[in-house]
C-alpha positions in Angstrom: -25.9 -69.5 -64.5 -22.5 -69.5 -64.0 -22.1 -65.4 -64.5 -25.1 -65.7 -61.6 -22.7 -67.7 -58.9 -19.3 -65.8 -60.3 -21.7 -62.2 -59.1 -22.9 -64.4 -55.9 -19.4 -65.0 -54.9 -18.7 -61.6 -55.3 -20.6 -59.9 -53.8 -20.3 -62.3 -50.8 -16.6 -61.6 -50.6 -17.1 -57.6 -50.9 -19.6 -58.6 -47.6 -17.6 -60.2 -45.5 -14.4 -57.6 -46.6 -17.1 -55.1 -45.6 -17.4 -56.5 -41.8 -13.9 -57.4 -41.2 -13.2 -53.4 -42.3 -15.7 -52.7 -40.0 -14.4 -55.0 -37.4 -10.9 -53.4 -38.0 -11.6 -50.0 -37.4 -13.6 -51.1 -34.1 -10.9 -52.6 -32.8 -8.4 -49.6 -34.1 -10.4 -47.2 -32.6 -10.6 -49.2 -29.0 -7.0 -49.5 -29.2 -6.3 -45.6 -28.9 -9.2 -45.4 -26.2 -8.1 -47.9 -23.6 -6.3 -46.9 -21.1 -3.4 -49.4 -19.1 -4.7 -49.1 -15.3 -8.3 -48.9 -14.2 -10.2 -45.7 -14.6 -10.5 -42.9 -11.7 -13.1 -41.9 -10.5 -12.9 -38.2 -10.2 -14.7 -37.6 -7.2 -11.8 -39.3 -4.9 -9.4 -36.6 -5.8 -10.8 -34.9 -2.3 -9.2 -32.5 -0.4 -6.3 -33.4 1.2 -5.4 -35.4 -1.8 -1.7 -35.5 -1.9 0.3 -35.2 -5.4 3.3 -37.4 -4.4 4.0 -41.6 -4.2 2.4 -41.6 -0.9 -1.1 -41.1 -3.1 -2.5 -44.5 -3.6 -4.7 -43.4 -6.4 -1.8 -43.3 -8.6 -0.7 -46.8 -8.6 -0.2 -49.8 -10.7 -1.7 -52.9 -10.8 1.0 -54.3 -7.7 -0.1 -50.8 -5.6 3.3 -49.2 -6.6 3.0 -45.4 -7.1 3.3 -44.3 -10.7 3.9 -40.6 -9.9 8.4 -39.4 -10.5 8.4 -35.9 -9.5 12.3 -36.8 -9.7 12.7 -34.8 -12.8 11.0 -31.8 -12.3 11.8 -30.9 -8.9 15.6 -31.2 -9.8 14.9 -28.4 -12.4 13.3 -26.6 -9.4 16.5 -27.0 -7.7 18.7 -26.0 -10.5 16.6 -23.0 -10.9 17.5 -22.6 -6.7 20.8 -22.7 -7.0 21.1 -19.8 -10.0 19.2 -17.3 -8.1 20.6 -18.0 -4.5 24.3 -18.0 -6.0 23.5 -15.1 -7.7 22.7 -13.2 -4.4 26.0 -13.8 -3.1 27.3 -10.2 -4.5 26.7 -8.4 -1.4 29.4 -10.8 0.7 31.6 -11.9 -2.3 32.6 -11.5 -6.1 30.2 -13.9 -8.4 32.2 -16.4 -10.6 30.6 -16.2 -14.3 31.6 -19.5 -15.0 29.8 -20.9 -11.9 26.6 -19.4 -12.8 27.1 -20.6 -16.7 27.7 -24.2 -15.3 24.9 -23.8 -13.1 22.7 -23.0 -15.9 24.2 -26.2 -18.1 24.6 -28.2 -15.4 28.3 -29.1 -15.9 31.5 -29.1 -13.7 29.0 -30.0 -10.8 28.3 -26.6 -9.9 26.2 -26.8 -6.9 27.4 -26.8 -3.6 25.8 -26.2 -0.2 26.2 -22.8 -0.4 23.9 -22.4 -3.7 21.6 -25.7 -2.4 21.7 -25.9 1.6 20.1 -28.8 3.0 17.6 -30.9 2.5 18.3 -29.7 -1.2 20.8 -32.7 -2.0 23.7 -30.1 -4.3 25.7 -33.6 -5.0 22.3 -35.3 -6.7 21.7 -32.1 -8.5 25.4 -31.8 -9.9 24.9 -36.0 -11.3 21.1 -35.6 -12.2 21.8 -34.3 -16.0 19.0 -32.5 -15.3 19.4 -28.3 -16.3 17.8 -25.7 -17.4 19.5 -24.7 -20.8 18.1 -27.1 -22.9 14.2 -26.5 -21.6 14.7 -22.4 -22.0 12.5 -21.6 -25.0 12.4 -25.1 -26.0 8.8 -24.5 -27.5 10.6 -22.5 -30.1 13.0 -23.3 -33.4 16.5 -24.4 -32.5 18.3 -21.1 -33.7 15.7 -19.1 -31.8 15.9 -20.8 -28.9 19.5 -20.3 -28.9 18.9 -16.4 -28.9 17.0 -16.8 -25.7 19.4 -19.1 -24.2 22.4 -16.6 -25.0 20.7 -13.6 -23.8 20.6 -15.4 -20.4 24.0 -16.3 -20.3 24.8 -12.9 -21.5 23.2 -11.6 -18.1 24.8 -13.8 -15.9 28.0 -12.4 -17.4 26.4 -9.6 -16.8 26.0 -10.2 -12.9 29.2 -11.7 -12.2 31.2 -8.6 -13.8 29.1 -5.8 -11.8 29.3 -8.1 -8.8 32.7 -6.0 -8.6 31.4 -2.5 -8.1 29.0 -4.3 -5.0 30.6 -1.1 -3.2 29.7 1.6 -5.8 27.3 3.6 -5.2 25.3 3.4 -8.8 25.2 6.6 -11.0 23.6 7.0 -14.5 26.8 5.4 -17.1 28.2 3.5 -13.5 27.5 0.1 -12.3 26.8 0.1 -8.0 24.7 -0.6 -5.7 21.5 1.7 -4.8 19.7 1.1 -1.1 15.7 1.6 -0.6 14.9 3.6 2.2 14.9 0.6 4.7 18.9 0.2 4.2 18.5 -2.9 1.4 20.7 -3.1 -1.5 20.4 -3.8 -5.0 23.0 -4.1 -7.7 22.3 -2.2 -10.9 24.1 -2.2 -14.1 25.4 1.3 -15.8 22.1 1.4 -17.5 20.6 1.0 -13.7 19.0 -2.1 -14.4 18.9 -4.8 -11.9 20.1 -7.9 -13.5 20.0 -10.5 -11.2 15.9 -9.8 -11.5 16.8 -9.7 -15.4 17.5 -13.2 -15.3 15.1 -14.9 -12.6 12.1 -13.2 -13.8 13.6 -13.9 -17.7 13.7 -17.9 -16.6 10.3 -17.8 -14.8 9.0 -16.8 -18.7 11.9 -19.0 -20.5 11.7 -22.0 -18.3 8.7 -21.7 -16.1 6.1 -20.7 -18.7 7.4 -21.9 -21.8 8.7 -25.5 -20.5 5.8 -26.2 -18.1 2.9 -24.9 -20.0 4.2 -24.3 -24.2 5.8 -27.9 -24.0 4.8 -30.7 -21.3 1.3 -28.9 -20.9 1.0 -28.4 -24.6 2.9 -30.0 -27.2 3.9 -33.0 -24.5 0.3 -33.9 -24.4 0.8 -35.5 -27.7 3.1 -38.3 -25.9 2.7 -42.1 -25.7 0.0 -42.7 -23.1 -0.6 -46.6 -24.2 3.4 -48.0 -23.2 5.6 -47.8 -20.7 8.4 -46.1 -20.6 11.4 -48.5 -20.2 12.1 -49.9 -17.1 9.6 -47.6 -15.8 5.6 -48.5 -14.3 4.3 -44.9 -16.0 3.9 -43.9 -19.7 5.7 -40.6 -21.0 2.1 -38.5 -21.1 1.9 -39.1 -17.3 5.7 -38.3 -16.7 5.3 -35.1 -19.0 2.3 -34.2 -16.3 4.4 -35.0 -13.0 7.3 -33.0 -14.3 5.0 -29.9 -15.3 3.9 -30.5 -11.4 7.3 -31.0 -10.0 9.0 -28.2 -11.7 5.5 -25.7 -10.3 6.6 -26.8 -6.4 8.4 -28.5 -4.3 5.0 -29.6 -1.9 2.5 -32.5 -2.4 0.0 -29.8 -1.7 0.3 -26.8 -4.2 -0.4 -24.2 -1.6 -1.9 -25.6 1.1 -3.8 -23.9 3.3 -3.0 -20.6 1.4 -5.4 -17.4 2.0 -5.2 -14.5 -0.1 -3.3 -12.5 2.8 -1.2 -15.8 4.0 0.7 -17.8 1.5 0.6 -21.5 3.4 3.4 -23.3 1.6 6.8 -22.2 0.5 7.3 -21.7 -2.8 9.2 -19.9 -5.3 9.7 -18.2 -8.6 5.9 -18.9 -10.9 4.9 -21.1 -8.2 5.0 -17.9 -5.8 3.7 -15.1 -8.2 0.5 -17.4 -9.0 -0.4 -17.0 -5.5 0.3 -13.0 -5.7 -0.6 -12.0 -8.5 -3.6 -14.3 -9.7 -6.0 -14.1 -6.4 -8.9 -15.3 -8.2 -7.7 -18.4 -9.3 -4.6 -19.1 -7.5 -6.6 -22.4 -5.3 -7.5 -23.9 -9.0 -4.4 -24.6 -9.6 -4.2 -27.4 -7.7 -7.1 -29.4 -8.1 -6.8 -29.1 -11.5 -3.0 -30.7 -11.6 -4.6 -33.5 -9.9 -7.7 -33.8 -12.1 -5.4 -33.3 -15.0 -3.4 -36.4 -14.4 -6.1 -38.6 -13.1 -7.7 -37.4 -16.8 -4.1 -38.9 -18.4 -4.9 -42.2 -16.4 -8.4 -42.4 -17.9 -7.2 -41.3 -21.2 -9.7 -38.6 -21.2 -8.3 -36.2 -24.0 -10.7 -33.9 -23.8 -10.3 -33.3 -19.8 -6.8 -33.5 -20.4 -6.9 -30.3 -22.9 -8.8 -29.1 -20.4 -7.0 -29.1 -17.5 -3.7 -28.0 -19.5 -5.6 -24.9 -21.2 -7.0 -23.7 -17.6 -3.4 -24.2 -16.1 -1.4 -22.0 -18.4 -3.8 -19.5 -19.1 -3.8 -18.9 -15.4 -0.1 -18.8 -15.2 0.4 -16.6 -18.1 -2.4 -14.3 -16.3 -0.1 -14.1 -13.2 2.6 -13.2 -14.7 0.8 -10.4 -17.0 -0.4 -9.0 -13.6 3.1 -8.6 -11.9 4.1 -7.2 -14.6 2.0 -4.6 -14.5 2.4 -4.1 -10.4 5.4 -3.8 -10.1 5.6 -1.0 -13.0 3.2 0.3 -10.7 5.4 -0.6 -7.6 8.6 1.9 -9.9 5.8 4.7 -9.5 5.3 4.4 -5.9 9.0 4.6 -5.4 9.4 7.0 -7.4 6.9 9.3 -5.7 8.3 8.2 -1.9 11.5 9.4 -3.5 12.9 5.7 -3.2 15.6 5.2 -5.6 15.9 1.9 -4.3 12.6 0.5 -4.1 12.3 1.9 -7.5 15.1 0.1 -9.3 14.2 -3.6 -7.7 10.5 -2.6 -8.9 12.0 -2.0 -12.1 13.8 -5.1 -12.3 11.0 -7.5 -11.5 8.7 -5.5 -14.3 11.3 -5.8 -17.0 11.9 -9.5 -16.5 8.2 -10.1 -15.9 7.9 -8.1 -19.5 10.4 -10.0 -20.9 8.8 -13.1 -20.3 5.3 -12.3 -21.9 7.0 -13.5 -25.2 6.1 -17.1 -24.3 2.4 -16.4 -23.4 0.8 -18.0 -26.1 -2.4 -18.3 -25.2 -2.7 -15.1 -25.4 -1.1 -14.7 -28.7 2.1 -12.3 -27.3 5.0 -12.7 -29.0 9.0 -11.7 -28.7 7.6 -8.5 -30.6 4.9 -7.3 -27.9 7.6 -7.8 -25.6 10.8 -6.3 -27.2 8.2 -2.8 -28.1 7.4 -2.3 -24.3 11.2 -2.7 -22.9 11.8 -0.6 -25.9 9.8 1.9 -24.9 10.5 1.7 -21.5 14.3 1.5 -21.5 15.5 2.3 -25.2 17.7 5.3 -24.8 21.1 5.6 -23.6 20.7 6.4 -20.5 18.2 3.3 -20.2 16.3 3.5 -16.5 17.7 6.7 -15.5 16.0 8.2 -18.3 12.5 6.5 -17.5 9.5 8.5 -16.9 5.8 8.0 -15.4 4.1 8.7 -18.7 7.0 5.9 -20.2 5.3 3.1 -17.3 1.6 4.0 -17.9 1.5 3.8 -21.7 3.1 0.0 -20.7 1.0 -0.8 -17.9 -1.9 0.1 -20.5 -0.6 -2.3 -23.0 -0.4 -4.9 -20.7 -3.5 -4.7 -19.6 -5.3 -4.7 -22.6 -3.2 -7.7 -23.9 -3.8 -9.7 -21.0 -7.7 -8.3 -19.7 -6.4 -7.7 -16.7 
């Protein structure tokens, strides 16, 4: 009898053990689905819908706005005041060192003639915010650091060629070479346009990896149930706003844009989306907006979704300029424009550079580093380069990329 009761209470204990396991896991599992703020529907995010604090779909619980594109449109900015400093040949010399404190942020770099108004240069130069720690920041640490030195390397580059701005260019010179309408571009000895080197290199190393390798990938494995400190937002839905705020400066990705008329300013990926990926350029927004409504909701799955669509489009664009402006060489070429072939050039090899970071469609540094190989690999580097050179590129691009 006593054996009977000792198996009763037994098997009563495993019971209730049982259900307050089950109970557990219940409550576990409800823990990582809830979500801090009240879910959105997505059928408000109508057109016209702004992405900035003046949308009050985006709010806390007091109606504050919980969107801080603070971060990423100073990257935007820093990335502004590289390329328009480095334009500055054709009136001046370049200063290496600026450009390399430019790209690290240090010695506050920016002044109004890199960041003219309403870019604030003095908020830029005390932000902290830069650009060399994001370039290939989806990689290792040591392989990063190639990327990062190979930019620097360019900007040294630029500043030291920046002194033959009144040299004609020649195959083993540095100079300058004009397109048929009169403009100039500055070439190295190998006749390669760096400044092109390094803002189509940062749209890849920045642009593409940052935005879509790390805060659209990676980053959508942060903290979506606290607060950051101090802050009414979590870290998943700053990670979104900075992807957003370092795409464009406007609460309206391309508003109003037609394929022949570009509606909004913009700049660097944010600008090639719109020329070079025609059929999906006007997804892009929505799906920013759906995307972080999906991070309010703490819908995963839409999340993914959202992220996926976003930088398989952007490495799309920047496949496709890529391959049009090699194209763009050959019409110069054939018009007998040394100039517009050179700036052509440029743009592809940067462009072609960057396809190392597009990794949803599994290129690596190695697809890249074969095509400039091929393109530029001999001594003489683009005054050697030949049609058949560009189409045998073009065609491995293209079938890379489905384009």
């Amino acid at each position: 009898m006593k054996i009977q009761y000792f198996k009763s209470l037994v098997f009563i204990a495993l019971a209730v053990a049982g259900v307050t396991s089950c109970k557990k896991d219940t409550v576990d599992q409800d823990s990582r689905n809830q979500t801090l703020r009240p879910a959105i529907d997505y059928t408000k995010l109508v057109e016209g819908t702004k992405y900035d604090v003046t949308n009050t779909i985006f709010v806390d619980a007091a109606g504050k706005s919980t969107i801080d594109l603070t971060t990423g449109n100073f990257r935007y900015r820093v990335f502004q005041g590289i390329n328009t400093y480095s334009g500055v040949w054709k009136t001046k010399l370049i200063d290496g060192n600026v450009l390399k404190n430019m790209y690290s942020n240090t010695g506050n770099p920016f002044t109004g003639e890199s960041n003219p108004a309403p870019a604030d240069f003095a908020a830029i130069n005390v932000s902290g915010v830069q650009l060399r720690n994001v370039t290939a920041s989806s990689w290792d640490a040591a392989s990063a650091e190639v990327v990062r030195k190979k930019i620097e390397s360019d900007l040294a580059s630029l500043a030291t060629i920046s002194a033959s701005a009144n040299v004609a260019a020649v195959k083993g010179t540095a100079g300058y070479v004009a397109n048929n309408a009169g403009t100039k571009y500055l070439l190295d000895a190998k006749g390669l346009e760096v400044g092109q080197l390094i803002q189509k290199g940062l749209i890849g190393a920045f642009d593409l990896d940052y935005i879509g390798n790390v805060l659209l990938n990676k980053g959508l494995e942060a903290d979506n149930k606290t607060l950051v400190s101090g802050k009414n937002y979590t870290k998943l839905e700053q990670n979104w706003d900075e992807a957003y705020g370092s795409l464009t400066l406007n609460p309206i990705y391309l508003a109003g844009s037609t394929d022949a008329i570009r509606g909004t300013t913009e700049s660097f990926i944010g600008s090639y989306i719109w020329e070079y990926n025609k059929a999906n350029y006007a997804k892009i927004f929505p799906a920013f907006l759906k995307g972080r409504a999906a991070v309010v909701n703490n819908d995963a799955t839409e999340i993914k979704t959202q992220a996926l669509f976003l930088r398989t489009q952007i490495e799309y664009a920047i496949a496709n300029s890529a391959w049009n402006y090699l194209k763009k060489w050959k019409d110069g070429s054939t018009a007998q424009d040394a100039g517009a072939a050179a700036h052509a050039l440029g743009e592809a090899l940067g462009f072609i550079y960057s396809l190392r970071f597009a990794t949803v469609h599994k290129a690596d540094a190695k697809f890249s580093d074969d095509i400039i190989a091929s393109l530029i690999g001999t001594d003489g580097g683009a005054w050697d380069l030949t049609p058949v050179k560009v189409t045998a590129a073009q065609d491995a691009i293209k079938a890379k990329f489905g384009l």
